[in-house]
C-alpha positions as a LaTeX table, in Angstrom:
\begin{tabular}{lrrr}
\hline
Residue & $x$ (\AA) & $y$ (\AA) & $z$ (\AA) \\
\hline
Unk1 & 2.78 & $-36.91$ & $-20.74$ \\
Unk2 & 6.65 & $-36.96$ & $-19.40$ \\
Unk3 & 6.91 & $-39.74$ & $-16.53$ \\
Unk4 & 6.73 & $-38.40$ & $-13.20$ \\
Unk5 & 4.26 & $-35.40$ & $-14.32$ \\
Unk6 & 0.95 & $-35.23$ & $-12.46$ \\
Unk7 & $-1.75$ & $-34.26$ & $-15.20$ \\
Unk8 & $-3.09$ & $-32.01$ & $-12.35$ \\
Unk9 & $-0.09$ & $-29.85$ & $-12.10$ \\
Unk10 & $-0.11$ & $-29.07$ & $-16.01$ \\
Unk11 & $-3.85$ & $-28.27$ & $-15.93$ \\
Unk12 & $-3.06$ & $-26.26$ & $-12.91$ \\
Unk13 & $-0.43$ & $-24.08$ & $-14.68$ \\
Unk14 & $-2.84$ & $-23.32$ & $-17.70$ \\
Unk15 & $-5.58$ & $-22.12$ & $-15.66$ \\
Unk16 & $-8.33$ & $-23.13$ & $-18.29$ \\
Unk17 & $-12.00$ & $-21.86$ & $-16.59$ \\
Unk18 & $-10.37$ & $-20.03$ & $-13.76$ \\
Unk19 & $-11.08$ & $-16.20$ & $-14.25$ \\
Unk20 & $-8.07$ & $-14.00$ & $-14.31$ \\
Unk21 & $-7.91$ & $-11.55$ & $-11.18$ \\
Unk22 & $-6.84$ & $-8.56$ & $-13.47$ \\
Unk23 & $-7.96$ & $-9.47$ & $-17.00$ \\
Unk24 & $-4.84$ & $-10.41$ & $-17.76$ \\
Unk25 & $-2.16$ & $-13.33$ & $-16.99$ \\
Unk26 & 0.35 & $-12.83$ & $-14.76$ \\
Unk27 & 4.45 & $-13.81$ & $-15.88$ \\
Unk28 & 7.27 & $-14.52$ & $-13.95$ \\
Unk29 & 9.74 & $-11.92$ & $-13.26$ \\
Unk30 & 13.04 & $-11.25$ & $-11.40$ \\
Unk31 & 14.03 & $-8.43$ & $-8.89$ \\
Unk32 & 17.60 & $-8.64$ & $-7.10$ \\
Unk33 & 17.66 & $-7.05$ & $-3.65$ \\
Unk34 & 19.95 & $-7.85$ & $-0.80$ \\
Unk35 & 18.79 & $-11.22$ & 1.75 \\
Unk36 & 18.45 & $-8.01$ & 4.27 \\
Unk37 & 16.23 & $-6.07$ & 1.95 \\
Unk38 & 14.53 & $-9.02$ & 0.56 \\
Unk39 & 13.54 & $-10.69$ & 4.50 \\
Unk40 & 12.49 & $-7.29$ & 5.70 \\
Unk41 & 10.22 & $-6.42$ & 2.31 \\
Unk42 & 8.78 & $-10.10$ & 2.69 \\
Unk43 & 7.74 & $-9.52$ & 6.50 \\
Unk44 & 6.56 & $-5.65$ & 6.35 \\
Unk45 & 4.47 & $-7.15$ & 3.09 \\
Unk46 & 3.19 & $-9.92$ & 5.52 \\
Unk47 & 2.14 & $-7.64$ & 7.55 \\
Unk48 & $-0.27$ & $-6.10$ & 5.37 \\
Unk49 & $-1.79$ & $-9.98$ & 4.84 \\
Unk50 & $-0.40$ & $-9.67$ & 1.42 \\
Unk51 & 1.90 & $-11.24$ & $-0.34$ \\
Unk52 & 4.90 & $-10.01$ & $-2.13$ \\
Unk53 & 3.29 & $-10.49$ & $-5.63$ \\
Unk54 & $-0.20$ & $-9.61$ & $-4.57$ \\
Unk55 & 1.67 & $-6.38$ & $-3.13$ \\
Unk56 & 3.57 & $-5.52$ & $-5.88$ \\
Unk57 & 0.47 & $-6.11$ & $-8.32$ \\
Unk58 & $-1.48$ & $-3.42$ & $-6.17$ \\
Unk59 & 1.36 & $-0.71$ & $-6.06$ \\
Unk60 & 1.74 & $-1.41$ & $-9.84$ \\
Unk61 & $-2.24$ & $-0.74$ & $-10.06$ \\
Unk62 & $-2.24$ & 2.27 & $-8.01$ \\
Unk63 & $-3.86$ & 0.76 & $-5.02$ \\
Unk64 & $-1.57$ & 0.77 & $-2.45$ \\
Unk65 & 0.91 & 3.70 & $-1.69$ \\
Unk66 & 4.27 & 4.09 & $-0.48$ \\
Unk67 & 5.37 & 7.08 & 1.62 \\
Unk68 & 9.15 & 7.62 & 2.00 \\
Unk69 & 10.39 & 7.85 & 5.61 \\
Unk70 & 11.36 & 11.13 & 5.49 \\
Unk71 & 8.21 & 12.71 & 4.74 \\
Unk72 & 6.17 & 10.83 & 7.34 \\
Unk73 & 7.26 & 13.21 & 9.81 \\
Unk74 & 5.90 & 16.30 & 8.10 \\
Unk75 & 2.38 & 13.92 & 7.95 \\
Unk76 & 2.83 & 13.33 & 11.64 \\
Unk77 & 2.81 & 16.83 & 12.42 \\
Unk78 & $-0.33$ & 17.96 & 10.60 \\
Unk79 & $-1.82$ & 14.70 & 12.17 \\
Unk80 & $-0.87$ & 15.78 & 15.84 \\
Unk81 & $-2.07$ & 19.35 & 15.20 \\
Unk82 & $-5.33$ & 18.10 & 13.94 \\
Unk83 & $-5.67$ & 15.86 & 16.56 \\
Unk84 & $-4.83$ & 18.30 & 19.13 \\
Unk85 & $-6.96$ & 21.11 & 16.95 \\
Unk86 & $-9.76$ & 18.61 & 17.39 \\
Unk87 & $-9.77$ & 17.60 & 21.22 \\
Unk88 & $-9.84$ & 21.83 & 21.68 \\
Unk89 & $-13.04$ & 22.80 & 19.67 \\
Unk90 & $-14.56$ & 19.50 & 20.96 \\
Unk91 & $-13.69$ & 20.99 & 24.21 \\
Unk92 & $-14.80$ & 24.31 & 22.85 \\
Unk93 & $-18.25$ & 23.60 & 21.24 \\
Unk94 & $-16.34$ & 24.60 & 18.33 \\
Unk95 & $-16.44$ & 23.35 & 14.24 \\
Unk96 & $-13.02$ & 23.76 & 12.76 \\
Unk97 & $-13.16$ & 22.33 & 9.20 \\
Unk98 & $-10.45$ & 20.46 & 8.13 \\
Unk99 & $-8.88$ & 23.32 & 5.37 \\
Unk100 & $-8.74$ & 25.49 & 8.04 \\
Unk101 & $-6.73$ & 22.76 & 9.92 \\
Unk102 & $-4.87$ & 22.52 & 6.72 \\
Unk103 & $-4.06$ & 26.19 & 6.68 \\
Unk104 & $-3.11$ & 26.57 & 10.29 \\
Unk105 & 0.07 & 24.66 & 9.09 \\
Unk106 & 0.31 & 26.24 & 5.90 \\
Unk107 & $-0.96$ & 23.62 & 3.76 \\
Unk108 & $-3.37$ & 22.82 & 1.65 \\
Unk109 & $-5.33$ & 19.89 & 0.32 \\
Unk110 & $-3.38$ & 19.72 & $-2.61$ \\
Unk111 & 0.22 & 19.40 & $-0.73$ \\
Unk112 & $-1.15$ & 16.32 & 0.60 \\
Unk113 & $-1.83$ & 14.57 & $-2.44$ \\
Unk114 & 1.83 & 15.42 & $-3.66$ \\
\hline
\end{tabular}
């Protein structure tokens, strides 16, 4: 063992008995952003109480999503018409499923899967 090197730390980086959390190992890799991009990634990632790995593990798995800016607004909308939709047939005795919320707007399930 090379002087100064804790026989801990290399049992530590082999992982020997410790179950994988995806089956597989994970490697190193490298991403170049800007310190603005990079700070601001880092805390919105916080955020989520994940970290930038763990996040960028789940987007590559599918399991977490990322919505451009630009189309949150047309998600906002149907949002605040079903919302509003909703406080009026509560108001109204009334059952308004949620395709026919959908349609009001001109959508349909599928356009919000896109």
């Amino acid at each position: 063992m090379p002087r100064g090197t804790h026989k801990n730390s290399l049992q530590n980086l082999t992982h020997e008995g410790r179950p994988l959390d995806y089956g597989e190992p994970k490697t190193g890799h490298r991403v170049s952003v800007t310190q603005t991009g990079w700070e601001n990634a880092k805390q919105l990632i916080n955020s989520m109480g994940m970290s930038v790995s763990e996040f960028l593990e789940e987007l590559g798995r599918g399991r977490v999503t990322v919505i451009p800016t630009q189309d949150l607004e047309a998600i906002e909308d149907v949002i605040d018409s079903a919302l509003l939709r909703h406080a009026i047939t509560q108001a109204n005795n009334e059952f308004i499923s949620a395709d026919q919320l959908l349609a009001d707007r001109g959508l349909t399930q599928a356009d919000l899967n896109d």
